[in-house]
N, CA, C and O atoms as a CHARMM CRD file, in Angstrom:
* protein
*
  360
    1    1 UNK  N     -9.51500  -5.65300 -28.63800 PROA 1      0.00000
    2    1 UNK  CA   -10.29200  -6.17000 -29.73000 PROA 1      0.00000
    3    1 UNK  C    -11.77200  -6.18900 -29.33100 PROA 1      0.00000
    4    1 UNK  O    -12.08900  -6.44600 -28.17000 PROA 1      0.00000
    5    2 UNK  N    -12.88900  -5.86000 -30.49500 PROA 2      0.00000
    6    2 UNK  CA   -14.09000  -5.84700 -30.01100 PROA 2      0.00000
    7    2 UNK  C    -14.68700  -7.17200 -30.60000 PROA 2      0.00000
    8    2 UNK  O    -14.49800  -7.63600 -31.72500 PROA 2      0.00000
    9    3 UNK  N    -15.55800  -7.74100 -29.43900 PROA 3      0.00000
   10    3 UNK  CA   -16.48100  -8.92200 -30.71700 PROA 3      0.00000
   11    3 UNK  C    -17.84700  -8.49600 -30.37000 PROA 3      0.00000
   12    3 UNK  O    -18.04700  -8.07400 -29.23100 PROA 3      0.00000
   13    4 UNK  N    -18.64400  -8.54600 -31.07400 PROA 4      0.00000
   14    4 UNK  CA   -20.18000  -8.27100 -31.44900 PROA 4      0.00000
   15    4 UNK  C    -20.36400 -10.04100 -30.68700 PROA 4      0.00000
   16    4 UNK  O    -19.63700 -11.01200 -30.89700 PROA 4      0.00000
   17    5 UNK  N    -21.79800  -9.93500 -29.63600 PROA 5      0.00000
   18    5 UNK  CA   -22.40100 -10.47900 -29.19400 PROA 5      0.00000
   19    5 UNK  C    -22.43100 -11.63500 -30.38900 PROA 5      0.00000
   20    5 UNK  O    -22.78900 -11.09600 -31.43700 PROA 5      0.00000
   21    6 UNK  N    -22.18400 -12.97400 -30.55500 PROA 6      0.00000
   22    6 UNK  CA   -23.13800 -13.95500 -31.09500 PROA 6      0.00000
   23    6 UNK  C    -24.01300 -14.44100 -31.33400 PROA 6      0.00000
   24    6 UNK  O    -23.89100 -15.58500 -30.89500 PROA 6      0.00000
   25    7 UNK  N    -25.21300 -14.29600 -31.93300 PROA 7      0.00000
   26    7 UNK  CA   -26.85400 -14.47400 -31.88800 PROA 7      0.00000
   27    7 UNK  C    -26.90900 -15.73300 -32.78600 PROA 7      0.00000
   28    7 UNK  O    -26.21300 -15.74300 -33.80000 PROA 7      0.00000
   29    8 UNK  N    -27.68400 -16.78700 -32.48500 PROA 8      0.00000
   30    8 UNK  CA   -28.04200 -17.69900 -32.63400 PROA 8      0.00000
   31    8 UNK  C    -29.43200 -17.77000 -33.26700 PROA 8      0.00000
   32    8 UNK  O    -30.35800 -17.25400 -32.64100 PROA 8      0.00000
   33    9 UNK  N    -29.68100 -18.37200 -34.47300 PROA 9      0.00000
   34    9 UNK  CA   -30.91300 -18.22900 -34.96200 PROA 9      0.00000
   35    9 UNK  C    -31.36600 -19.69900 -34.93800 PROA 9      0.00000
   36    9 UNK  O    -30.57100 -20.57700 -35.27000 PROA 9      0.00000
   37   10 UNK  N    -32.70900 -20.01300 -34.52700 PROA 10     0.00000
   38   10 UNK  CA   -33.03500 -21.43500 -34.11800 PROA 10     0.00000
   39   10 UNK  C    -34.30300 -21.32200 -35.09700 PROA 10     0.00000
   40   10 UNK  O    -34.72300 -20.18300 -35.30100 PROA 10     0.00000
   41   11 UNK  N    -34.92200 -22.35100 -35.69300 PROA 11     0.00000
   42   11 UNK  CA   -36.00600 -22.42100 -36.15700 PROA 11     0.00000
   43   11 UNK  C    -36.55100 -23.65100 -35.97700 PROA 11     0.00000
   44   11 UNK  O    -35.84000 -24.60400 -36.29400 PROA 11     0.00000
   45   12 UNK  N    -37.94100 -23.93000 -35.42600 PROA 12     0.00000
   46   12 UNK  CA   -38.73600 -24.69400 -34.78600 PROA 12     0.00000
   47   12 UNK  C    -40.00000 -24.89600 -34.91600 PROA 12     0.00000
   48   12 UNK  O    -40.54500 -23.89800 -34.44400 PROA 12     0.00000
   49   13 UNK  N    -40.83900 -25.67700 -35.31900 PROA 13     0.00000
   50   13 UNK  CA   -42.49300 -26.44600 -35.96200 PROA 13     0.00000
   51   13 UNK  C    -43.40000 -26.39100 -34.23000 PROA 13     0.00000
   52   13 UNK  O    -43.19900 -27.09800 -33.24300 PROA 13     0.00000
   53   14 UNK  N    -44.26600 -25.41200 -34.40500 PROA 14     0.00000
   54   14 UNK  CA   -45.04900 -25.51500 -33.75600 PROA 14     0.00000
   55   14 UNK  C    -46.41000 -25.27400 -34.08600 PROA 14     0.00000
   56   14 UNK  O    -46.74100 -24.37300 -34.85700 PROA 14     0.00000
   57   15 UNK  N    -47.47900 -26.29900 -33.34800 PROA 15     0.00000
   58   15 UNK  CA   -48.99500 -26.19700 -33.71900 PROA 15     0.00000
   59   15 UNK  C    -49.18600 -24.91000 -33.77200 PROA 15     0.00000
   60   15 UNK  O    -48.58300 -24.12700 -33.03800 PROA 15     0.00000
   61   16 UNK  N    -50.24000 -24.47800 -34.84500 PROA 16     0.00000
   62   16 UNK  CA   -51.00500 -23.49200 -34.85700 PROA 16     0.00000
   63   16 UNK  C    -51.71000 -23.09500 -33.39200 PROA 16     0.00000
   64   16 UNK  O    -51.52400 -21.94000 -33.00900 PROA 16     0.00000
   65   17 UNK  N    -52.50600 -23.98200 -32.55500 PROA 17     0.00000
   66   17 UNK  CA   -52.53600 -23.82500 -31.25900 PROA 17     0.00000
   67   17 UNK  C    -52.22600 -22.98500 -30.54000 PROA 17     0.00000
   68   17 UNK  O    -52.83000 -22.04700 -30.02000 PROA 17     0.00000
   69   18 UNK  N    -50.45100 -23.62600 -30.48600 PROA 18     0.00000
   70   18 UNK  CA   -49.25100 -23.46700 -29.22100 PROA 18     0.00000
   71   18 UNK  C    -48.93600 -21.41700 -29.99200 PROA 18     0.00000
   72   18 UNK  O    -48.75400 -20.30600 -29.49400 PROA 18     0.00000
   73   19 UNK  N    -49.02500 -21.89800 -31.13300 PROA 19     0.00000
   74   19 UNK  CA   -48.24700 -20.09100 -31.79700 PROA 19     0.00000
   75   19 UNK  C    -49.47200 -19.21600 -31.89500 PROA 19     0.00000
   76   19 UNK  O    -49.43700 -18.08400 -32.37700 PROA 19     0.00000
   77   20 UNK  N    -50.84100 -19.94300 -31.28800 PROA 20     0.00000
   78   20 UNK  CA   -51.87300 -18.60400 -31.56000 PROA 20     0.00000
   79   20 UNK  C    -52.05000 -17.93000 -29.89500 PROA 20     0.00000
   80   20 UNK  O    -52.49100 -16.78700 -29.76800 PROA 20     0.00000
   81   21 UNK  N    -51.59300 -18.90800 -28.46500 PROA 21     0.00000
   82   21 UNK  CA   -51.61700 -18.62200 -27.02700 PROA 21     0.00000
   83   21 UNK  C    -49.98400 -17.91600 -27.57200 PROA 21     0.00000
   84   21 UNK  O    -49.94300 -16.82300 -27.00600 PROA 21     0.00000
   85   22 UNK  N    -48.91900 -18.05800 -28.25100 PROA 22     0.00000
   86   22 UNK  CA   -47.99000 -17.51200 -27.99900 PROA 22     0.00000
   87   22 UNK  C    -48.47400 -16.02300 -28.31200 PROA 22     0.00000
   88   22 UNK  O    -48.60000 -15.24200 -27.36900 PROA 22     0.00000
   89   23 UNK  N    -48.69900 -15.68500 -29.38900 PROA 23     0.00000
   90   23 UNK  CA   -48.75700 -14.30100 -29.95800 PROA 23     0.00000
   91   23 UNK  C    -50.04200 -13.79200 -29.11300 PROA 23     0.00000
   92   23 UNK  O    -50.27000 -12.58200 -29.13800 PROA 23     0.00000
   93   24 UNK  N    -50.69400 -14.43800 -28.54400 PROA 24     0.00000
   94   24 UNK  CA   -51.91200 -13.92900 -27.44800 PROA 24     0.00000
   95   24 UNK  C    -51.17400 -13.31800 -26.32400 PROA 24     0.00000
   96   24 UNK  O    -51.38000 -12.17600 -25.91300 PROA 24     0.00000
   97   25 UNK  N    -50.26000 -14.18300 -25.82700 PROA 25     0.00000
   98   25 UNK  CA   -49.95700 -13.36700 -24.19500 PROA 25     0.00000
   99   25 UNK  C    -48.84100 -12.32900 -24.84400 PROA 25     0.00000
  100   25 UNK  O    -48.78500 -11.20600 -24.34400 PROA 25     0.00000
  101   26 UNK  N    -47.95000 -12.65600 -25.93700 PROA 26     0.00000
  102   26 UNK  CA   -47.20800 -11.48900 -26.27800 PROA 26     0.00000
  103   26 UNK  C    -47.43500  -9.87600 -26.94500 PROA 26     0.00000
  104   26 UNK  O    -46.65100  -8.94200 -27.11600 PROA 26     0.00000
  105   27 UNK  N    -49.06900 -10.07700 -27.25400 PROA 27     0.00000
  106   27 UNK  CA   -49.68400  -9.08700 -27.64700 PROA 27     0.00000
  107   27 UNK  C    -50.31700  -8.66500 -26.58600 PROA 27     0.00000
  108   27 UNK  O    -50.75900  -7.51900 -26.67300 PROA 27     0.00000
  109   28 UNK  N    -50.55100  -9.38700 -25.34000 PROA 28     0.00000
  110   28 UNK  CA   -51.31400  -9.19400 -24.06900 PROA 28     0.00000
  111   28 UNK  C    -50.05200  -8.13900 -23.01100 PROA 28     0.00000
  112   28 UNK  O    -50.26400  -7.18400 -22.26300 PROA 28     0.00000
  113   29 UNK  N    -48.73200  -8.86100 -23.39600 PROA 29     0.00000
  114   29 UNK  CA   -47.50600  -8.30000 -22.56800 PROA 29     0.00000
  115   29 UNK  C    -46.73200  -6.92400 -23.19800 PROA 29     0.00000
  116   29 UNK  O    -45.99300  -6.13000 -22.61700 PROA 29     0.00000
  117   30 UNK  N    -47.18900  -6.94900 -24.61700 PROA 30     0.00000
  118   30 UNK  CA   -46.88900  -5.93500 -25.67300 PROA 30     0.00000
  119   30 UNK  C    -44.98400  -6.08100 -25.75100 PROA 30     0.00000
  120   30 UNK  O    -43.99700  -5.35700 -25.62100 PROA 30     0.00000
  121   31 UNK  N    -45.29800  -7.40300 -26.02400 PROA 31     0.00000
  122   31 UNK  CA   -43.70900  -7.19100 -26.35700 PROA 31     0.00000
  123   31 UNK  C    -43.71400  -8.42500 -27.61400 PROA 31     0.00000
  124   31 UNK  O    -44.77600  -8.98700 -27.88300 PROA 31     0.00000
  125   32 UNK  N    -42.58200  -8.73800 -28.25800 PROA 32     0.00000
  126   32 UNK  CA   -42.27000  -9.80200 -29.47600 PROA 32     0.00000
  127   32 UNK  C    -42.72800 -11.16700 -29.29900 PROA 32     0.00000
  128   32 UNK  O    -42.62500 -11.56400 -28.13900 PROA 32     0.00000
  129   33 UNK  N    -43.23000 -12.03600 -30.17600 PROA 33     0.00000
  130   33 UNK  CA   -43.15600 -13.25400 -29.86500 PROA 33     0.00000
  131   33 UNK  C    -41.80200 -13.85100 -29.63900 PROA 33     0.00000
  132   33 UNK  O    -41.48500 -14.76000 -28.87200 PROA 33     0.00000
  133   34 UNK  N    -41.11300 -13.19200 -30.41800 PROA 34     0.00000
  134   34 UNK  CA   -39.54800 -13.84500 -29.96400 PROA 34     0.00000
  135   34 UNK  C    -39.05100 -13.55600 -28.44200 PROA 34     0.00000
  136   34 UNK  O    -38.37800 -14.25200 -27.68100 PROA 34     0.00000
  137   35 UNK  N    -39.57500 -12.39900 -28.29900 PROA 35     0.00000
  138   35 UNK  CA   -39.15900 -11.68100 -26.84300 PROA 35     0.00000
  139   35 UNK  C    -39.69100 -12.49600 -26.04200 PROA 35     0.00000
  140   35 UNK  O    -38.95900 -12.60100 -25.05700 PROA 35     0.00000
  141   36 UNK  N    -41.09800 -13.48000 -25.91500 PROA 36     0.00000
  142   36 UNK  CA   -41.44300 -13.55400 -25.29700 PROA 36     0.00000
  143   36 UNK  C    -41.23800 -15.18300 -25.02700 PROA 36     0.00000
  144   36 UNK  O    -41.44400 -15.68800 -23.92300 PROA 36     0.00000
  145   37 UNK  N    -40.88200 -15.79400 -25.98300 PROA 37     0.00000
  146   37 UNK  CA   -40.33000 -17.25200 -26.07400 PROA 37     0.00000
  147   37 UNK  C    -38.86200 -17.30900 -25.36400 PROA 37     0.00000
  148   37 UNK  O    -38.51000 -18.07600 -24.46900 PROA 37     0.00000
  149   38 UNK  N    -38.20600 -16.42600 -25.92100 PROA 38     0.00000
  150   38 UNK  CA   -36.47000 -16.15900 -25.18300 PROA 38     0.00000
  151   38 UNK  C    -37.08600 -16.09600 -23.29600 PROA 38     0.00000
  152   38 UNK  O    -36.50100 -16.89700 -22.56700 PROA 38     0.00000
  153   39 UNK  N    -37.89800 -15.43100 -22.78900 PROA 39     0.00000
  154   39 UNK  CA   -38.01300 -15.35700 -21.59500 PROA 39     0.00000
  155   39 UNK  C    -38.20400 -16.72200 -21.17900 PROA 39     0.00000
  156   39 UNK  O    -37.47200 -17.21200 -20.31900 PROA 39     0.00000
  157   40 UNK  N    -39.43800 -17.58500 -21.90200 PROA 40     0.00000
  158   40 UNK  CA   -39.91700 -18.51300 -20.96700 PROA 40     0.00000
  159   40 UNK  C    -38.88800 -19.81000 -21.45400 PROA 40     0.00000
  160   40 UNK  O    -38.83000 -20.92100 -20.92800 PROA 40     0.00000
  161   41 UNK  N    -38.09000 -19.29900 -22.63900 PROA 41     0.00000
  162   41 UNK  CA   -37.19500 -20.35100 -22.34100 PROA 41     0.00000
  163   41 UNK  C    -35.67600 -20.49200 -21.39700 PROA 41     0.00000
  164   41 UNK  O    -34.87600 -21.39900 -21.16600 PROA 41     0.00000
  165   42 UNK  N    -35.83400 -18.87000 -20.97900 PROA 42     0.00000
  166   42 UNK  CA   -34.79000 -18.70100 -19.82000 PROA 42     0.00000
  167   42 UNK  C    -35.31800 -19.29500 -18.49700 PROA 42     0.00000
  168   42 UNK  O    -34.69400 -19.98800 -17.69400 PROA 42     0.00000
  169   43 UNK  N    -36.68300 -18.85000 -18.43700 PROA 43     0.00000
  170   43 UNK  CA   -37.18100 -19.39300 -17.10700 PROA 43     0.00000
  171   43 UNK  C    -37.42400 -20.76100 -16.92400 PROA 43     0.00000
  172   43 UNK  O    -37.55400 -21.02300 -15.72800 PROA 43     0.00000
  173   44 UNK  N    -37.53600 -21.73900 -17.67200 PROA 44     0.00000
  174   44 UNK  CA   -37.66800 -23.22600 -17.78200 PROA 44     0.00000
  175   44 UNK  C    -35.96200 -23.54800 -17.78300 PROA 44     0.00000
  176   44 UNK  O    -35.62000 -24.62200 -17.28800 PROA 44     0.00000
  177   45 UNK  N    -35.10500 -22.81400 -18.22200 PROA 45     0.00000
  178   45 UNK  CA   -33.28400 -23.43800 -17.79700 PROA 45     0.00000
  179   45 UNK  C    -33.54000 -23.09300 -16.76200 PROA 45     0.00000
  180   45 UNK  O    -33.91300 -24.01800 -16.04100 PROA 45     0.00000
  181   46 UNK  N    -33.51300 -21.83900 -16.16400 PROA 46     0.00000
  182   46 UNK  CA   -33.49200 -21.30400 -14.32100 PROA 46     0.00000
  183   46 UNK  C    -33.93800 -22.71000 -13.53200 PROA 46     0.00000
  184   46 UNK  O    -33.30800 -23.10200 -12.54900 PROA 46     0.00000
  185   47 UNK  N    -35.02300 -23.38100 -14.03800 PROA 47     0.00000
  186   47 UNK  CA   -36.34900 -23.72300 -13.09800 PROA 47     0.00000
  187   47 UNK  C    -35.29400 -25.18500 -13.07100 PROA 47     0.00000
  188   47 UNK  O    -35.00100 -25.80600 -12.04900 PROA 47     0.00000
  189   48 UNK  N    -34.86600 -25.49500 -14.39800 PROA 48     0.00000
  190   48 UNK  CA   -33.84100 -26.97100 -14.89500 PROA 48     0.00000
  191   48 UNK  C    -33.18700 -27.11300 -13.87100 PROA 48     0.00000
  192   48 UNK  O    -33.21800 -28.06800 -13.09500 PROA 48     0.00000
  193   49 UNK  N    -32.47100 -26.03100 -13.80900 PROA 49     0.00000
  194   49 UNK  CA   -30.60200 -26.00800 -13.62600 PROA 49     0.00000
  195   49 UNK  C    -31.38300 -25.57900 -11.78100 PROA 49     0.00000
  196   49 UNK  O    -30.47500 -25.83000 -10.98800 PROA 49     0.00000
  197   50 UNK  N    -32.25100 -25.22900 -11.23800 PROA 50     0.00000
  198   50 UNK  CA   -32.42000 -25.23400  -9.82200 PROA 50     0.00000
  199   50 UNK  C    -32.82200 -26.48500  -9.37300 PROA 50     0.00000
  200   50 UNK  O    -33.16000 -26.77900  -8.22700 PROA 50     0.00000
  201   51 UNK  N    -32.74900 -27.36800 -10.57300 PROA 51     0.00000
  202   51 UNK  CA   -33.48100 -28.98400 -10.16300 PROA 51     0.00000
  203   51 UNK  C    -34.20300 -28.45400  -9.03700 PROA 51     0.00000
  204   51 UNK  O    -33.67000 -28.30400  -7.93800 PROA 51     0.00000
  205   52 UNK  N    -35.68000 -28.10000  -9.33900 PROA 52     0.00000
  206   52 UNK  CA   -36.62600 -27.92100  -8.30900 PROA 52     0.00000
  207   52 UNK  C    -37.25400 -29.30200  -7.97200 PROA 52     0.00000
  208   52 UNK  O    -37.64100 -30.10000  -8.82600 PROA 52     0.00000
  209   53 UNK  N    -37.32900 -29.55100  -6.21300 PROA 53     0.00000
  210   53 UNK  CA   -38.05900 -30.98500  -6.30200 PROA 53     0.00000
  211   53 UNK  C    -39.28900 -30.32400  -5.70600 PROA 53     0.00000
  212   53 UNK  O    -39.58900 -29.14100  -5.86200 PROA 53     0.00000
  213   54 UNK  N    -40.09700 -31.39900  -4.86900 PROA 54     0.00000
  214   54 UNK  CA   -41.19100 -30.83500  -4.48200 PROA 54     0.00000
  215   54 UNK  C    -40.99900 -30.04200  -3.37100 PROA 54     0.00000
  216   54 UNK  O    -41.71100 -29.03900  -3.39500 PROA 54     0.00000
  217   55 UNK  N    -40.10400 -30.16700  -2.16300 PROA 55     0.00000
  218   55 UNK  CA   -39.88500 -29.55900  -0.81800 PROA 55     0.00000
  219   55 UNK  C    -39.84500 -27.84300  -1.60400 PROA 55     0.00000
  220   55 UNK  O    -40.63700 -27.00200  -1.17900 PROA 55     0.00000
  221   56 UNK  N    -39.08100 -27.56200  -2.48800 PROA 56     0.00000
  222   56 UNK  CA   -38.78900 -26.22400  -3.01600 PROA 56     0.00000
  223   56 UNK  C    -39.81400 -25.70500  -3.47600 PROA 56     0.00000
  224   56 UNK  O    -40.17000 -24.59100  -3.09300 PROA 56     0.00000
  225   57 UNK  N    -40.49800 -26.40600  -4.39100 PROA 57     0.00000
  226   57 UNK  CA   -41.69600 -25.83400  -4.96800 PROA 57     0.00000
  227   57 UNK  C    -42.79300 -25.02000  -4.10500 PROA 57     0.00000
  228   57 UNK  O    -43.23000 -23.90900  -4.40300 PROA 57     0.00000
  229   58 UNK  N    -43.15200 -25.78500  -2.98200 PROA 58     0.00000
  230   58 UNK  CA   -44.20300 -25.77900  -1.84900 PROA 58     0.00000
  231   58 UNK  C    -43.44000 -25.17300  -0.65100 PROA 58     0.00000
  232   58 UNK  O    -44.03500 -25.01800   0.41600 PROA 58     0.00000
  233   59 UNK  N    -41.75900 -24.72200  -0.83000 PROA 59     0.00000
  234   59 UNK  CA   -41.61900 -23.77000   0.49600 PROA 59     0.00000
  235   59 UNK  C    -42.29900 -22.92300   1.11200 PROA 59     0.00000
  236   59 UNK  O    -42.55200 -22.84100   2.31400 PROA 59     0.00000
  237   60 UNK  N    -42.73700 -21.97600  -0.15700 PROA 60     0.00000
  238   60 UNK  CA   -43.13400 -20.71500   0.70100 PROA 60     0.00000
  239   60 UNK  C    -44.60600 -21.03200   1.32900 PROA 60     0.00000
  240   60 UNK  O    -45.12900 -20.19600   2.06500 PROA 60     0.00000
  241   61 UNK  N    -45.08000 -21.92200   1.10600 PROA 61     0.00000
  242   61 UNK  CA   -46.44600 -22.09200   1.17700 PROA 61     0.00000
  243   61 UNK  C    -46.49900 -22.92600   2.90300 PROA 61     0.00000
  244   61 UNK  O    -47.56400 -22.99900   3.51600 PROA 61     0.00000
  245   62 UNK  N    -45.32900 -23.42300   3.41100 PROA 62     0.00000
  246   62 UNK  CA   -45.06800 -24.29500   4.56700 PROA 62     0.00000
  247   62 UNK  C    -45.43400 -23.40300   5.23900 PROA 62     0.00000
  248   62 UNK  O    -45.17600 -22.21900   5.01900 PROA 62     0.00000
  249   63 UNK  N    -46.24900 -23.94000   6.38500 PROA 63     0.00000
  250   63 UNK  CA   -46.32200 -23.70200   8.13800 PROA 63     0.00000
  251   63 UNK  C    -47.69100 -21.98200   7.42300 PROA 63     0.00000
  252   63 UNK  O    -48.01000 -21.13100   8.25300 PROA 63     0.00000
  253   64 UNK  N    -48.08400 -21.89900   6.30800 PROA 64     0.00000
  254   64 UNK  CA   -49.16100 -20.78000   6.29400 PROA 64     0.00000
  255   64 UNK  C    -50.63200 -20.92200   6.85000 PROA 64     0.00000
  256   64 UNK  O    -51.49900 -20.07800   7.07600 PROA 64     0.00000
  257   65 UNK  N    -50.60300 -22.13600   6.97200 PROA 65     0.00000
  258   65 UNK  CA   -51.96900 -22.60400   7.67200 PROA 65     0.00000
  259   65 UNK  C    -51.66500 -23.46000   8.80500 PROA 65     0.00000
  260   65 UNK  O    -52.28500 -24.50200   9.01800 PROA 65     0.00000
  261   66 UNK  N    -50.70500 -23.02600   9.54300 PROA 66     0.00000
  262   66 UNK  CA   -50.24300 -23.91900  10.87900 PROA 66     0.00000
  263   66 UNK  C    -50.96000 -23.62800  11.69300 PROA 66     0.00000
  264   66 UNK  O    -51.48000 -22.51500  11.62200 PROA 66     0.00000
  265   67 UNK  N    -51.38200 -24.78600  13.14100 PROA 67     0.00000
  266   67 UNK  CA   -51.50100 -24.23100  14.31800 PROA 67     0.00000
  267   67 UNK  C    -51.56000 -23.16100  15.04200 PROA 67     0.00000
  268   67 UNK  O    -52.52500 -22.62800  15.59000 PROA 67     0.00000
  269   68 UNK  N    -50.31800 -22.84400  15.00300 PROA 68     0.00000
  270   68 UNK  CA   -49.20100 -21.63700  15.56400 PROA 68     0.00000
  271   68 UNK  C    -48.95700 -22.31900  16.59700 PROA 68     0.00000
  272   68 UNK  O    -48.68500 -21.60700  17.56300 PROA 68     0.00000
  273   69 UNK  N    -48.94200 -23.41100  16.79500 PROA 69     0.00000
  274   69 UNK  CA   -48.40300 -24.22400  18.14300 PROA 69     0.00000
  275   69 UNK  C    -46.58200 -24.95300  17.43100 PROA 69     0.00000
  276   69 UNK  O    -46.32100 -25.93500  16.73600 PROA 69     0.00000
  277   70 UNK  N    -46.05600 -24.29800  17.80800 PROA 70     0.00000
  278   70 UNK  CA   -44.67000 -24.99000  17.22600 PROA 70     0.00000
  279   70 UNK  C    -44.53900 -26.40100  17.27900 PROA 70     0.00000
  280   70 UNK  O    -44.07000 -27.28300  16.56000 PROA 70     0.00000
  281   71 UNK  N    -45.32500 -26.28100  18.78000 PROA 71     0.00000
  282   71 UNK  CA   -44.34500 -28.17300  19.06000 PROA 71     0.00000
  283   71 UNK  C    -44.96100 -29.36800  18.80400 PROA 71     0.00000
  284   71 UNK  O    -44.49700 -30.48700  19.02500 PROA 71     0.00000
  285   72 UNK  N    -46.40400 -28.99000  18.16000 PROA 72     0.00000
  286   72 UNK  CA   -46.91300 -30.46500  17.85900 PROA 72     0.00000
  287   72 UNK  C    -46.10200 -31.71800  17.74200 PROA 72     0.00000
  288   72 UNK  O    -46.32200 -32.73300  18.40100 PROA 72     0.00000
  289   73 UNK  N    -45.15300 -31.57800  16.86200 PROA 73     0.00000
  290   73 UNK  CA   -44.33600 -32.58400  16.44100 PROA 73     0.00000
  291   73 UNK  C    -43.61600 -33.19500  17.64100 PROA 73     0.00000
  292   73 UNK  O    -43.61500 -34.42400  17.70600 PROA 73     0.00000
  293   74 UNK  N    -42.96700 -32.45500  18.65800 PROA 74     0.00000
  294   74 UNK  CA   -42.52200 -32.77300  19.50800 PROA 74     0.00000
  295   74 UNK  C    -43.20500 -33.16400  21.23700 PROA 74     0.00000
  296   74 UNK  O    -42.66500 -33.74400  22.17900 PROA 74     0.00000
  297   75 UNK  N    -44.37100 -32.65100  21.12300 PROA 75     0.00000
  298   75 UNK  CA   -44.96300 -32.62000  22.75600 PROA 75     0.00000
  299   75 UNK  C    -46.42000 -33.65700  21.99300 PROA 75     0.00000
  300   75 UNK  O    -47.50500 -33.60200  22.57100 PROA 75     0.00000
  301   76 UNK  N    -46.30900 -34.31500  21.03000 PROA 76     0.00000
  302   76 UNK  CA   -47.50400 -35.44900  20.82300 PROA 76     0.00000
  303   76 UNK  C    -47.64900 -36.47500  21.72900 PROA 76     0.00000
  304   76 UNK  O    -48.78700 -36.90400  21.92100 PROA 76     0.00000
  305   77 UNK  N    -46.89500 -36.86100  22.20900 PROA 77     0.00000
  306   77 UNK  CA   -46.79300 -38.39800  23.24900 PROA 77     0.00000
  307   77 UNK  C    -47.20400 -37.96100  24.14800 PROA 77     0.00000
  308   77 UNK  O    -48.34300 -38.40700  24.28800 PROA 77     0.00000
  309   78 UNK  N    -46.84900 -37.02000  25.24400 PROA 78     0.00000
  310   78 UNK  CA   -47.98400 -36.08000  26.24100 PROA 78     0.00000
  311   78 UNK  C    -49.30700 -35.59100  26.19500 PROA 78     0.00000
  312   78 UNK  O    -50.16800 -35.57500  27.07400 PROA 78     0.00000
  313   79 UNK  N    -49.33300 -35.12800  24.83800 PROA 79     0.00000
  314   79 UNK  CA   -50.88700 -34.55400  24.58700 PROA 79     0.00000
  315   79 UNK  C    -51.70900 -36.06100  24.69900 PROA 79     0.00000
  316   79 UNK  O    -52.72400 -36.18400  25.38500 PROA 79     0.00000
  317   80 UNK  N    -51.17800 -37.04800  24.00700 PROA 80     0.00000
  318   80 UNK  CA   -52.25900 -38.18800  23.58000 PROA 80     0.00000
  319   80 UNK  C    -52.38300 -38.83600  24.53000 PROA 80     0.00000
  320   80 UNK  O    -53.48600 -39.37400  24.61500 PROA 80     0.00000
  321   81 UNK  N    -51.27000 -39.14800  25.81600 PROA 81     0.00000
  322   81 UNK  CA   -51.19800 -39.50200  27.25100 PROA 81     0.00000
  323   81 UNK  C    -52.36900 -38.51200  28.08500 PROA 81     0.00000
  324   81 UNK  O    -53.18900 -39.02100  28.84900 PROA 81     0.00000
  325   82 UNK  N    -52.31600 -37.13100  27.83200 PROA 82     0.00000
  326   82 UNK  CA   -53.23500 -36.55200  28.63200 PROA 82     0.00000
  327   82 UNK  C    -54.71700 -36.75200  27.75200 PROA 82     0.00000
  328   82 UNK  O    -55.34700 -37.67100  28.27400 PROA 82     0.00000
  329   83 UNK  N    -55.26600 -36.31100  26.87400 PROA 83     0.00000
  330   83 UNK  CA   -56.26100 -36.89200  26.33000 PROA 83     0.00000
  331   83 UNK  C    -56.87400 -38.56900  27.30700 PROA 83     0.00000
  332   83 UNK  O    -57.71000 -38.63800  28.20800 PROA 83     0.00000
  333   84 UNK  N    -56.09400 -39.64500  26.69100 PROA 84     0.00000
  334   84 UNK  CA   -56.01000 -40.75800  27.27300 PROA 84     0.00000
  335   84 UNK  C    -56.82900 -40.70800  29.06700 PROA 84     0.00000
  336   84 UNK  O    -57.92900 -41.04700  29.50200 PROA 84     0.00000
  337   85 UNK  N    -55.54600 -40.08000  29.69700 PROA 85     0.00000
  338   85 UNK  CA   -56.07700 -39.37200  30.97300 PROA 85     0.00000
  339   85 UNK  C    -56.93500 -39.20000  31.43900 PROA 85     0.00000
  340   85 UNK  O    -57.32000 -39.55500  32.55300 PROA 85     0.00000
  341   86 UNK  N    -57.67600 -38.28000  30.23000 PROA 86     0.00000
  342   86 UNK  CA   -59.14000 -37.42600  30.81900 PROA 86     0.00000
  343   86 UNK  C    -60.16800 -37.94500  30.49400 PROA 86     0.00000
  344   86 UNK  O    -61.25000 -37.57800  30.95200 PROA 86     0.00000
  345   87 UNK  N    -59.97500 -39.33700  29.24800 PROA 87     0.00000
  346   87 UNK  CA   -61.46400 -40.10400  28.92300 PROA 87     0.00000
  347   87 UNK  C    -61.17000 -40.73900  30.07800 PROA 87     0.00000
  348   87 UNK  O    -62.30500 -41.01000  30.47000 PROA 87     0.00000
  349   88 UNK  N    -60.45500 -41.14900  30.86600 PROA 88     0.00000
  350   88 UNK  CA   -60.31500 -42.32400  31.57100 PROA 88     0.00000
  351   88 UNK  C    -60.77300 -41.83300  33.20700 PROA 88     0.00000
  352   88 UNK  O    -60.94700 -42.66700  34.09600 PROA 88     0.00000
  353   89 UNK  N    -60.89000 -40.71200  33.36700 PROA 89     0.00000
  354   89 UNK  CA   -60.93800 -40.02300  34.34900 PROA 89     0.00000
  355   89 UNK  C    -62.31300 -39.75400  34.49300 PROA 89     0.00000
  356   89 UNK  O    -62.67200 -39.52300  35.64800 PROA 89     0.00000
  357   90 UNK  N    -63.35000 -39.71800  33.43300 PROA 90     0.00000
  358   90 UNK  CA   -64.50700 -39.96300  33.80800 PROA 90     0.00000
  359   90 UNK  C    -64.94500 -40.46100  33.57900 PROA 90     0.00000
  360   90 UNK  O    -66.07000 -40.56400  34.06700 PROA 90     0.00000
């Protein structure tokens, strides 16, 4: 048996505003305003349903302006002992 896809027709009140940036970037992307609402309302479920918190958001962006010293976190009590050390030393 065949079934034809189900399409859903939604109709929705939006500012003149919000529908003059819509038909801007969709005339900018050269594709439908519908085409282009169906995307960003796929990408806002994606973004939902990944319950993004902040650690996710800001992954890729971690450790890009690091040191490059790995162990700060771990060899601090030595560094601040030697510091300590060397004011004290002269």
């Amino acid at each position: 048996m065949y079934y034809k896809e189900v399409i859903e027709l939604i109709s929705l009140r939006i500012s003149k505003e919000l529908e003059a940036k819509i038909e801007a970037i969709a005339k900018q992307e050269k594709i439908t305003k519908s085409d282009f609402i169906k995307e960003a309302l796929e990408k806002y479920i994606t973004d939902y349903e990944n319950n993004l918190n902040p650690y996710k958001l800001g992954e890729e962006l971690f450790g890009k302006c690091g040191s490059g010293k790995g162990d700060l976190s771990t060899t601090y009590k030595k560094r601040v002992k030697d510091k300590i050390d060397a004011k004290i030393a002269h």
